[in-house]
N, C-alpha and C positions, 0 to 999 in steps of 0.2 A: 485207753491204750497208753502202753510208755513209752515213751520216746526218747531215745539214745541222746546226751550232748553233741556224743560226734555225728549226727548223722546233723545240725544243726550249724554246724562248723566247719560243716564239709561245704566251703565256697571255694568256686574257682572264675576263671575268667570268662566261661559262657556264662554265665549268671549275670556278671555286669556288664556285659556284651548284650546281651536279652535285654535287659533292664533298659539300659541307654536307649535299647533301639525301641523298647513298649513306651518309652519319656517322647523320643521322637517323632512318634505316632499319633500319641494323641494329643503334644502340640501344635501338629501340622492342623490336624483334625478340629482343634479347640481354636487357631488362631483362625479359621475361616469363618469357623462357626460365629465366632465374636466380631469377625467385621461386618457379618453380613446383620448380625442384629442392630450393630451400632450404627449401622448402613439408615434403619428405620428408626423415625422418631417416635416418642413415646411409646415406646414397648420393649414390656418388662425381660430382662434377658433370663433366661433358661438355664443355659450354661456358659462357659466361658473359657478361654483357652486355661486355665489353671484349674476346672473341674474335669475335661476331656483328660487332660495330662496325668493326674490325678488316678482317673479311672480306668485308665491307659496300666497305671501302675497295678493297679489293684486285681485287674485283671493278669497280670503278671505273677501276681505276688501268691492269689488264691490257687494258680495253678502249679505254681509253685509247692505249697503246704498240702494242697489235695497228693501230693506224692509222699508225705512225709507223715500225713495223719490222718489219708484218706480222700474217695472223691465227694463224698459230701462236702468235706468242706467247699466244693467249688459250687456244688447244687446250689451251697447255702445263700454263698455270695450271690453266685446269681440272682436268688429269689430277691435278697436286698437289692440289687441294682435296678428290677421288676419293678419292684415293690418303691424305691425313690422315682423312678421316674414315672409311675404313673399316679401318687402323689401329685407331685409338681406338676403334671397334667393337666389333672383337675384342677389344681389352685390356679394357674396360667389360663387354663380355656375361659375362666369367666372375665378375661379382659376382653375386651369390645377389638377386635380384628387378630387375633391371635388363635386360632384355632388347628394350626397346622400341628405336626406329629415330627416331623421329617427331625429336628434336632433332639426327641428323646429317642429315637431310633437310631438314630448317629450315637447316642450315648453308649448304649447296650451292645451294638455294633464293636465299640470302641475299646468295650469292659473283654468282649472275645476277644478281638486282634491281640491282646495285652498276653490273654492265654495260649494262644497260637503261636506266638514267638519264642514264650517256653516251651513249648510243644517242637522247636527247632521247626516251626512250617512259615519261616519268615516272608523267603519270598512268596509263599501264596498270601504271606499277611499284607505286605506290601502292598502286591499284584489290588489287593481288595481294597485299601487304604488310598489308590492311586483311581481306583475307578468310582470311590464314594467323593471325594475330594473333586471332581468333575461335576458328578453328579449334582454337588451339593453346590460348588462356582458356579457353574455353567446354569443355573434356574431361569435367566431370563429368554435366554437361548432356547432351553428346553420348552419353555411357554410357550414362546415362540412358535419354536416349528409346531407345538400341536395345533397352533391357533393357525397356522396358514393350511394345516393337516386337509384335503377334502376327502368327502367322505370314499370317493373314490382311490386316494392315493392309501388309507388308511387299510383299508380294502385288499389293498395289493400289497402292501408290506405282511398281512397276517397271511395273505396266497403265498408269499416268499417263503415265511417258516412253516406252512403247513407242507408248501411243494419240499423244502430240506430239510427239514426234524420228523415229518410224521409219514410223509409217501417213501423214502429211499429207504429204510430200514424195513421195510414187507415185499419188495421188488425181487425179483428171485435173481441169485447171480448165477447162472447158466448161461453157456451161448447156444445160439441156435441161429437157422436161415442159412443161408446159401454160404459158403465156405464159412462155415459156422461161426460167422463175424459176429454178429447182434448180441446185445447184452443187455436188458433192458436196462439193472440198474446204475450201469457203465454211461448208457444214453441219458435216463434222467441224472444224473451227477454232472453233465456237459451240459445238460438242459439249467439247472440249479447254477451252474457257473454264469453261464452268458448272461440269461434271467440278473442274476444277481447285480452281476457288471453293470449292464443297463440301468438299473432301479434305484445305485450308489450315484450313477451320474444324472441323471433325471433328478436327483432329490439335491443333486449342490446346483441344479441348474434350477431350481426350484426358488431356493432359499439361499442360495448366495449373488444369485441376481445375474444380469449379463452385462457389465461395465464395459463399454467399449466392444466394438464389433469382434476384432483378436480374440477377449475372453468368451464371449460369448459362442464362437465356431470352436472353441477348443471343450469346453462345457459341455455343449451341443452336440460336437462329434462321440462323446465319454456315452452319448446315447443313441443318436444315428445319423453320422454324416449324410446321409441322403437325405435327412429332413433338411439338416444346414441348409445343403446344395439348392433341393427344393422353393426354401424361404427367402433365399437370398435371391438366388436367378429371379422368381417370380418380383421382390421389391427393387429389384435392378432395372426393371421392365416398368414398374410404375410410379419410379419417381426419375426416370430417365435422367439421371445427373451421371455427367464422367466422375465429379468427387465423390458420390457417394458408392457409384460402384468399384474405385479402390478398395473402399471400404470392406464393399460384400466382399469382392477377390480374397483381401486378408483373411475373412472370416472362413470360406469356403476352402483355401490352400489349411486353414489351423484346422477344422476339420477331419480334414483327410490326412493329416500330417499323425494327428493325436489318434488315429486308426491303428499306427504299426506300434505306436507303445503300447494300446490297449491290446495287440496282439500278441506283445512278448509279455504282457501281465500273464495274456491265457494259456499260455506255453508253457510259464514257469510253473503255475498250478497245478499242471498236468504232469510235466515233466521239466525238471528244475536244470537236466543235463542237457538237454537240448538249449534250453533258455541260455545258458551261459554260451554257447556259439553261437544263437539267433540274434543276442544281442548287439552288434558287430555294427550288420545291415542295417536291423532297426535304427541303433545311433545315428548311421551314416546320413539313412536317407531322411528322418527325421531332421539331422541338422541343415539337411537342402531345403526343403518343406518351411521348417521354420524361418530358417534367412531367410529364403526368398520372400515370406511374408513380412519379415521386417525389413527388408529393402524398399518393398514398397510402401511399406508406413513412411521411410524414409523420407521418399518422394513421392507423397501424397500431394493432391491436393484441395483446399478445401475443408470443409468440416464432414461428418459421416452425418449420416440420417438416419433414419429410424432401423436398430439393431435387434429389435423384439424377434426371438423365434417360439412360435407354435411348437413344442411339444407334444407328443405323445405319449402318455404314460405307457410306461415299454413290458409290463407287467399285466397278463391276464392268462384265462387259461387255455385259450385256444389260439393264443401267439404259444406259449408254451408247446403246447400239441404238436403245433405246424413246426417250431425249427424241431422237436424229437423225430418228427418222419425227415424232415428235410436231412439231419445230422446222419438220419439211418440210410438214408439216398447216400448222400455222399459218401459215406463207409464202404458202400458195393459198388460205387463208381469208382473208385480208387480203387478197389480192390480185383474189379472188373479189366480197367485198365492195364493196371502193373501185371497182370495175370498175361493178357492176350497182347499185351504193345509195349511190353517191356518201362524202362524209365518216361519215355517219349508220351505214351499213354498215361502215366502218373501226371508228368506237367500238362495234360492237354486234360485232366481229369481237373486239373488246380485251376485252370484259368476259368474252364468251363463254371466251376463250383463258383468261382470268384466271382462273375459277373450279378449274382443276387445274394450272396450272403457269404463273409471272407471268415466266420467263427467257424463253421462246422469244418470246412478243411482246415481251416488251422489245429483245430481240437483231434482231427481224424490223423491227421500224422503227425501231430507231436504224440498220442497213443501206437501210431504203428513203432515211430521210432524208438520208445520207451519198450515193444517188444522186443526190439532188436533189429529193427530197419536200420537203412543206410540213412544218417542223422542229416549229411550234406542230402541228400534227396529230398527230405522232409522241410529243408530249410528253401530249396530254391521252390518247390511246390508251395509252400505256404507265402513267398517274397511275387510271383506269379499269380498267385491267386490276388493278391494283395492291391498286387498292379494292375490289373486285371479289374477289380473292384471303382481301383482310383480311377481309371479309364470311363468306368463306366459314368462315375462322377461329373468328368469333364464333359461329358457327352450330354449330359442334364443343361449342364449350364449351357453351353454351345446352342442347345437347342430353346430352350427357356428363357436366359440370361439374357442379357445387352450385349450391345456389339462390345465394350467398352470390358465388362466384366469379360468375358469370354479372353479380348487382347491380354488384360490385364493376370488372369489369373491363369493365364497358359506357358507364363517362365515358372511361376512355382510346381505347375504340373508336368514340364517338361525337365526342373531339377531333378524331381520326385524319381520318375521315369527313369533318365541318365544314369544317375545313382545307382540303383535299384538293377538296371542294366547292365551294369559295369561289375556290379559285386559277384552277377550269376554269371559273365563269361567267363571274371577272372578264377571264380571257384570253380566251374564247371571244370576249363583249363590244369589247375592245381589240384 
């Protein structure tokens, strides 16, 4: 093929815009890679930040000429980049503890990203470059969690994506049932969220540990404040200490406090326009919740005692099951209500809903309102149900709890309340 001068002099400032950014790339890439070798002694390094960089370029460069004299040329390179690194493979695998892969696939990785950013697909080169760069830091970590992994939790993490990558995509989207509410795969995608929520806080309450009674009910509640409540009331009773049940108190008010963020997480999911009004109340009462828990760490006294909570892995498939009928109850009790008792019935549907589970009303009218319900409706129903919940909370401890817990944890539950109170007459009013 002949190839014109000027199509070879035809440079301009994407090129070295490209360029710079494929050099950046695989320094970032190269400079990890070489501390983490340098990290281990006697062993022979692979590559190093000025080979990544290098091939950073090259990958750049081959996609570059593949426009100017073909795409072989980039096949070709590629084969050579294949072909050096499994080389070096072999020569490296016969050293005694070196048998890993992970940095000649970082290379080949590295030889793309190069071609990608001529290709103008930067930010996805990035986006890739920022999640291998993790991957590639973060090893001990990742060991880590698979080593605390049981085979139980592992279990439930492959239930997670089997329930949202492989069951939502064959679910039929039709409604049907009585005022033609039901959707199945409306219901499992609210089933996929809660599930979900659950399983992210269960797993940092897992493997980030519970320091202090505070983190531990704020952790705890990311999975189910009623278990909190449960753990705490029941060791308030058996190690009968006034200092240690401050302690629970803090943990049981973070709890129930860290319930109204996780409810404006599932709001804004749903519906991102209501989130931005919900937020308001949640702020509000949240900041009641949580002072009052750090008031009493203020004046605490004493040391705390034993902070461990029993979890439950919140992931299976007939918890799943049970809140998709519970989620579909409440859809028709709300709908039941507002139908024959006007607003009055809507909140008397919220609170009722609240008392055993505060997701599915939350998730049920942030969806009405996203059809074009009244948004303030959906707000004080879902701040009712919420309370409603929290109530129920206090009624655990009250009956479970010490006398000491119950005094102790009944200003932050009375902030909670106030707050909470205050917000729905003054909107109701406005």
């Amino acid at each position: 093929m002949e190839i014109g001068t000027s199509q070879f002099s035809d440079f301009n400032l994407d090129h070295l815009i490209g360029l710079a950014t494929s050099i950046g790339i695989g320094f970032l890439i190269g400079m990890e890679r070489q501390f983490s070798k340098e990290a281990v002694e006697h062993q022979e390094q692979f590559a190093g930040i000025r080979t990544f960089t290098m091939v950073s370029m090259f990958g750049f460069i081959s996609a570059l000429l593949s426009t100017l004299m073909g795409e072989w040329v980039f096949g070709l390179t590629l084969v050579c980049v294949f072909a050096f690194v499994i080389v070096s493979y072999l020569h490296l695998s016969k050293t005694p503890g070196n048998k890993g892969a992970t940095s000649e696939f970082a290379l080949i990785i590295t030889f793309t990203l190069g071609a990608m950013v001529f290709m103008k697909l930067i930010l996805f080169a990035l986006i890739i470059m920022v999640v291998m760069l993790m991957l590639l830091a973060f090893k001990p970590t990742l060991h880590l969690f698979v080593e605390k992994l049981k085979r139980q939790e592992l279990l439930a993490i492959i239930l997670f994506v089997v329930m949202s990558a492989l069951v939502i995509p064959f679910l039929p989207n039709d409604n049907f049932g009585p005022y033609d509410l039901w959707n199945l795969k409306e219901i499992w995608q609210m089933v996929v969220l809660v599930s979900g929520t659950s399983l992210v806080g269960y797993m940092i309450a897992k493997f980030m540990g519970q320091k202090g009674t505070m983190l531990a009910g704020i952790v705890g509640g990311l999975v189910s404040s009623t278990s909190v409540a449960l753990a705490f009331s029941r060791k308030s009773m058996e190690t009968k200490s006034i200092a240690a049940s401050f302690f629970y108190a803090i943990g049981v008010i973070s709890a129930c406090t860290i319930m109204f963020p996780r409810i404006l997480f599932e709001v804004y999911v749903v519906n991102a326009e209501l989130a931005k009004q919900l937020w308001i109340p949640v702020l509000l009462i949240s900041a009641a919740g949580f002072g009052s828990a750090a008031l009493i760490y203020r004046f605490k006294k004493g040391k705390p005692g034993s902070n461990g909570i029993i979890l439950k892995n919140p992931l299976d498939f007939s918890t799943a099951i049970k809140f998709a009928f519970l989620y579909a109850a409440v859809q028709w009790l709300v709908k039941y209500s507002s139908v024959h008792f006007g607003d009055s019935g809507t909140y008397i549907a919220g609170a009722i809903s609240g008392i055993t589970d505060v997701d599915a009303i939350t998730l049920s009218m942030a969806k009405i309102s996203k059809a074009g319900g009244d948004a303030n409706l959906a707000i004080n129903t879902i701040l009712i149900a919420a309370l409603s919940n929290t109530l129920v909370k206090f009624m655990i401890i009250s009956a479970l709890g010490s006398i000491e817990l119950r005094k102790t944890a009944f200003f932050g539950f009375l902030a909670m309340f106030l707050t909470g109170l205050a917000y729905f007459l003054i909107s109701s009013v406005f």
